[in-house]
C-alpha positions as CSV (number, residue, x, y, z in Angstrom):
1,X,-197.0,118.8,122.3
2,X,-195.1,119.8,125.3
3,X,-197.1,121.5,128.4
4,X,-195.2,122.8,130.8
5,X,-195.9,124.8,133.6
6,X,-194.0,127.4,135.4
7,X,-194.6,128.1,139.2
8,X,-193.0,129.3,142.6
9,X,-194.7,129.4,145.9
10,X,-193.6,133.1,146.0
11,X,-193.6,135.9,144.1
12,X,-190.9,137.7,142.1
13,X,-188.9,135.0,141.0
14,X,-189.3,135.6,137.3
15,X,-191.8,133.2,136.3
16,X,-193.4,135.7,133.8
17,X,-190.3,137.6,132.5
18,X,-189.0,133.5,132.0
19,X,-191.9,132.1,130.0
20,X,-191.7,135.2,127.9
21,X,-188.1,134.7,127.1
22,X,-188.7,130.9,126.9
23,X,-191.7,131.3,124.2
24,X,-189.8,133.7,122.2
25,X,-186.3,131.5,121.8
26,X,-188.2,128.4,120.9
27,X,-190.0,130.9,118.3
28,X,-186.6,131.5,116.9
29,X,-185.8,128.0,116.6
30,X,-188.9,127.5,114.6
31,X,-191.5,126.3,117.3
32,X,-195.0,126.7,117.7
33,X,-195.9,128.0,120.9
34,X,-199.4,128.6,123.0
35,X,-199.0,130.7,125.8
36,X,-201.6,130.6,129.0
37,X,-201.9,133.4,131.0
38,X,-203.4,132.3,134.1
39,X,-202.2,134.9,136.0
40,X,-204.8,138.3,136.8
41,X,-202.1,140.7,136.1
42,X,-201.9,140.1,132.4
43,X,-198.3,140.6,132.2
44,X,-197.4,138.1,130.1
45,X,-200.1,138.8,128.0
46,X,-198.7,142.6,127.7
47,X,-194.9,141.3,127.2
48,X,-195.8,139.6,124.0
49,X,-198.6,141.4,123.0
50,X,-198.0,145.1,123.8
51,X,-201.4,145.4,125.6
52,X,-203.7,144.1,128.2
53,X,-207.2,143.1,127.1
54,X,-210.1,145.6,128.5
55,X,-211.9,144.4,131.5
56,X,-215.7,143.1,131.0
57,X,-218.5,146.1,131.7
58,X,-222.4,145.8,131.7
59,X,-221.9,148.7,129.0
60,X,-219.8,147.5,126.0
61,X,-219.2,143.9,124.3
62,X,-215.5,143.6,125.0
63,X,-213.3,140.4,123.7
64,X,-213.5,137.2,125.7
65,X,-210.3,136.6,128.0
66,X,-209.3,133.6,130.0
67,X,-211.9,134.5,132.4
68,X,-214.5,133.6,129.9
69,X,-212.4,130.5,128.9
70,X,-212.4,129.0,132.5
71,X,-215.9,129.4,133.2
72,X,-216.6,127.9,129.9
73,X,-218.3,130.6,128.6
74,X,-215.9,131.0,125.6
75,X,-214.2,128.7,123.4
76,X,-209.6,128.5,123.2
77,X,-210.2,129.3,119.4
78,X,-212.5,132.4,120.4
79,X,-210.1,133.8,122.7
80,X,-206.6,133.0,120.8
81,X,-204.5,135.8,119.5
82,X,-201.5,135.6,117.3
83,X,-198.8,137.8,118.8
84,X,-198.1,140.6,116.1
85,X,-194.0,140.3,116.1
86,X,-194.0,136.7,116.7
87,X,-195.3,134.5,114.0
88,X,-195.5,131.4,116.1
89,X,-196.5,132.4,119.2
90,X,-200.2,132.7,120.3
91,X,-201.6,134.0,123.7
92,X,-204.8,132.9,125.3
93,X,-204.8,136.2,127.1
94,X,-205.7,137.6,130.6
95,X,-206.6,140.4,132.6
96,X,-208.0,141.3,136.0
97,X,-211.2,139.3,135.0
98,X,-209.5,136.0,136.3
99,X,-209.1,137.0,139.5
100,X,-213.2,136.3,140.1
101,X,-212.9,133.0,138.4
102,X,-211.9,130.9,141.8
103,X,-214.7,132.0,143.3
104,X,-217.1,130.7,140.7
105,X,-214.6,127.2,140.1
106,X,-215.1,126.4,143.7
107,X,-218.6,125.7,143.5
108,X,-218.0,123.0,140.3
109,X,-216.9,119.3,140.9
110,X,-214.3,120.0,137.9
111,X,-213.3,122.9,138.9
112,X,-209.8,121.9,139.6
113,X,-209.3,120.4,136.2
114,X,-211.0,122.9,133.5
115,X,-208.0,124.3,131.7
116,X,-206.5,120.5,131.7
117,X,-209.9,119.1,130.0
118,X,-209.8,122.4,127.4
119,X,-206.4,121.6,126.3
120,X,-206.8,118.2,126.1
121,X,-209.0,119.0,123.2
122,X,-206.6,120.8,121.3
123,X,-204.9,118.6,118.5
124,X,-201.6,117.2,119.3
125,X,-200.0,118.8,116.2
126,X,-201.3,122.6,116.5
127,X,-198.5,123.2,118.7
128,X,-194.8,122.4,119.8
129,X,-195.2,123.7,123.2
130,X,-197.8,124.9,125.5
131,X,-196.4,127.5,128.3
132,X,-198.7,128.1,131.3
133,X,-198.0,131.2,133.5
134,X,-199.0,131.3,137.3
135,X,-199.9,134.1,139.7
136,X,-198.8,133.7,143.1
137,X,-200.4,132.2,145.6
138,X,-202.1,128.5,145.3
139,X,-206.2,128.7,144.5
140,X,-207.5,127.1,142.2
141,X,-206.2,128.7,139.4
142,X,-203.0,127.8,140.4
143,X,-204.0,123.9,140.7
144,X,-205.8,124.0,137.2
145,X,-202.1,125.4,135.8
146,X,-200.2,122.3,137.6
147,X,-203.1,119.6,136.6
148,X,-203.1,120.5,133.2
149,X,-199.3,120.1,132.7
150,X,-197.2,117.8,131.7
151,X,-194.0,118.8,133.0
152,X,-193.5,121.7,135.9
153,X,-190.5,124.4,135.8
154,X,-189.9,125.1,139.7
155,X,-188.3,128.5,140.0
156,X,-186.4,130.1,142.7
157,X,-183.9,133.0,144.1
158,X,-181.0,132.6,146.2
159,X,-181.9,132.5,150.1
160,X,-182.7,129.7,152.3
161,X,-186.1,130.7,152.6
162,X,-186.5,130.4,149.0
163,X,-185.5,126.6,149.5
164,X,-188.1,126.0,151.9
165,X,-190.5,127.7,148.8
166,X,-189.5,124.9,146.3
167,X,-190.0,122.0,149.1
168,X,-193.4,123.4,149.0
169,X,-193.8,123.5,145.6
170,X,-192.8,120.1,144.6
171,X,-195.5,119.1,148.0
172,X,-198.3,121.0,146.3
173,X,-197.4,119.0,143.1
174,X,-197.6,115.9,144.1
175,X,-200.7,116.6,145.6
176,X,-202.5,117.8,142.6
177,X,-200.8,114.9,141.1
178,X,-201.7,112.2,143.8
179,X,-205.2,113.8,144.7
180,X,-206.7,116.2,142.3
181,X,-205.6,113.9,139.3
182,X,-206.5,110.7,141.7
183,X,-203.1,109.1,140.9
184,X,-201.9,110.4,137.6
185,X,-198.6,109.5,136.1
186,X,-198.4,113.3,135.7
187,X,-197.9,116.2,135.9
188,X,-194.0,115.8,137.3
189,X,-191.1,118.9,137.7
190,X,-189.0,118.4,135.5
191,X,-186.4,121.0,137.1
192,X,-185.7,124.2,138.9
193,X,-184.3,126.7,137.6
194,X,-182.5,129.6,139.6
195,X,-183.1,133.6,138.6
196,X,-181.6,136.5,139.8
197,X,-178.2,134.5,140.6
198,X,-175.3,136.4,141.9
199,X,-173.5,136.7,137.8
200,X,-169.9,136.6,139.2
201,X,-168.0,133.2,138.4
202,X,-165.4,133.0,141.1
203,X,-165.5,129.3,141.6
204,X,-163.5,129.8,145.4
205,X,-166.1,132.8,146.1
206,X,-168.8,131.3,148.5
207,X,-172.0,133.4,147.4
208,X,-175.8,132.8,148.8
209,X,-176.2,131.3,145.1
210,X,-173.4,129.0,145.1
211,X,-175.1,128.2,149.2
212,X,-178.3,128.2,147.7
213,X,-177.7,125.6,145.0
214,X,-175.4,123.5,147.1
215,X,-178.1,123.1,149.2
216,X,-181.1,122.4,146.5
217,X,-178.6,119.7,145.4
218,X,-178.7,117.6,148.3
219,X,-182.3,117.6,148.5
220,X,-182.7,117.4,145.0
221,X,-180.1,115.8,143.0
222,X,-180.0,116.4,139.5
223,X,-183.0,118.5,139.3
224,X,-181.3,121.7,139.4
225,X,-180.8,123.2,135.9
226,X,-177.3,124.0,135.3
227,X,-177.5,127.2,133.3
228,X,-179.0,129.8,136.2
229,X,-180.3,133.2,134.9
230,X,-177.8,135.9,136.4
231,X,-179.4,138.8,138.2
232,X,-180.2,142.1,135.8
233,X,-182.6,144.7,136.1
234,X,-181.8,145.0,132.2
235,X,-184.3,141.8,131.7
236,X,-187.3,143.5,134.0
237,X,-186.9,146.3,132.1
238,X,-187.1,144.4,128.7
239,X,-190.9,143.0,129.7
240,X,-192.1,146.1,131.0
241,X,-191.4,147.3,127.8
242,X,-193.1,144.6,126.0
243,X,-190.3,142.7,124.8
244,X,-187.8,139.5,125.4
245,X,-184.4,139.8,126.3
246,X,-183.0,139.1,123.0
247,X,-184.8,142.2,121.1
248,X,-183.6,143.9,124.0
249,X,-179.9,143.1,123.8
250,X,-180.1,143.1,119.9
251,X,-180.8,146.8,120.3
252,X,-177.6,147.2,122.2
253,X,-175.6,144.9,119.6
254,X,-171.9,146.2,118.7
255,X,-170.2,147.2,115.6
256,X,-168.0,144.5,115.8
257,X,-170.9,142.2,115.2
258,X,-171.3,140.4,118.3
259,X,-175.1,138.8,119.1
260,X,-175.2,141.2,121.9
261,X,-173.1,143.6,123.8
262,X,-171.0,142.1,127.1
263,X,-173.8,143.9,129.2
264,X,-176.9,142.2,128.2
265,X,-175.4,139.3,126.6
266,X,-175.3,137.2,130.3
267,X,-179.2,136.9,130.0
268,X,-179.9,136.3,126.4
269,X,-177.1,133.5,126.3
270,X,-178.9,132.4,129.5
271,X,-181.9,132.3,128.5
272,X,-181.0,130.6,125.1
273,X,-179.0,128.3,127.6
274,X,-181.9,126.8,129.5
275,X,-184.3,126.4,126.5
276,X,-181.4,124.3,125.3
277,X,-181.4,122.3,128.2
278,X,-185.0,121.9,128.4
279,X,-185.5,120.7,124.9
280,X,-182.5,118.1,125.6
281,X,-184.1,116.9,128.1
282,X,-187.2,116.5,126.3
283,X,-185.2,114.4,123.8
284,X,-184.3,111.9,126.5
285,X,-188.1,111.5,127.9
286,X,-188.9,110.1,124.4
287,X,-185.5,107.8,124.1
């Protein structure tokens, strides 16, 4: 079982609308996947479920959400749903709740390390992969999503700025690493991957994402994923409608009986691009 968490130190990147996409391609190749919503918004919750969970009132009994999970209150097999279009994937979903659990974490000796202790205890063989989605930002939410991973997706957009986002990044995991997890072997990144790239191909055309990952390779050689997901609103408008970029595009699929039409087809061969990659590179871990 894989866990692998997705982050950025800044928002708008794509972490949500990529975890999504990621969960639902290694569904179609027949993987079991947990997703974590550790994120107050609840938007990856709604792009594979359709809905975000009501909030808790004083008034009404209302179903436990990762808010009740992190303080313990709840158990993962109290709070799991089965997404209804997606017979492998499951959600441990969230809503605004979350947003008061740092509050209450910071007060516990293990706070840091509650989601990492609660999916410890699942068995190794209920799932493939375990995808965590982060909120911007870096509480303690965020450093229970990097200490209970295995592996950590570093995402970025073109822009120099941006690079000086992933130097932090990489920082703020070793530290939960070296600190939080006193010395742990992991959790390591295991790559960044680029969103919202400049989708023309002109090799001799110098473009802030041909800049950008020139630059990310000289301070981090062979990190970079090669497939980079080209910029589309088409994708932001597939999660806001609650689904993945390949239901999306499949809509929009030719006569001729293409996968996908020329339009959309640059993120859902993308998308199915990088899952590629990261289950290679999975494959050489274990050799």
């Amino acid at each position: 079982m894989r866990r692998i968490t997705v982050t950025a130190d800044k928002g708008g990147v794509g972490k949500t609308t990529t975890i999504a996409n990621m969960a639902v391609c290694l569904h179609q190749l027949g993987k079991r996947v947990l997703v974590v919503d550790v994120d107050g918004q609840g938007d990856v919750t709604y792009a594979l479920l359709g809905l975000r969970p009501p909030v808790m009132t004083p008034h009404e009994a209302t179903r436990p959400t990762m808010y009740a999970l992190m303080l313990e209150q709840a158990t993962i097999h109290q709070i799991i749903i089965k997404a209804p279009k997606y017979p492998n994937i499951f959600i441990l979903p969230a809503n605004k709740d979350l947003d008061r659990t740092p509050l209450v974490l910071a007060s516990d000796p293990g706070g840091t390390t509650v989601l990492k202790r609660l999916l410890d205890g699942l068995p190794t063989d209920d799932f493939d992969f375990v995808l965590i989605d982060t909120a911007k930002g870096r509480d303690l939410l965020l450093v229970n999503a990097v200490a209970a991973a295995q592996e950590v997706i570093v995402m970025i957009t073109p822009g120099t700025l941006e690079i000086d986002a992933v130097v932090r990044t990489f920082e703020h995991v070793e530290n939960v690493r070296t600190k939080t997890l006193l010395g742990a072997s992991h959790p390591q990144v295991s790559g960044i991957l680029m969103t919202r790239a400049d989708p023309r191909t002109e090799a001799e055309r110098e473009t802030l994402t041909v800049a950008t990952r020139r630059a990310l390779a000289e301070i981090y050689p062979d990190m970079l994923f090669e497939t980079s997901i080209p910029e589309s609103v088409d994708y932001r408008k597939a999660i806001s409608k609650a689904q993945s970029i390949f239901e999306y595009a499949a809509l929009k699929t030719p006569r001729d009986g293409r996968r996908y039409t020329v339009r959309y087809q640059r993120q859902a061969l993308a998308y199915e691009r990088f899952v590629d990659e990261v289950l290679t590179n999975g494959q050489k871990e274990k050799a």
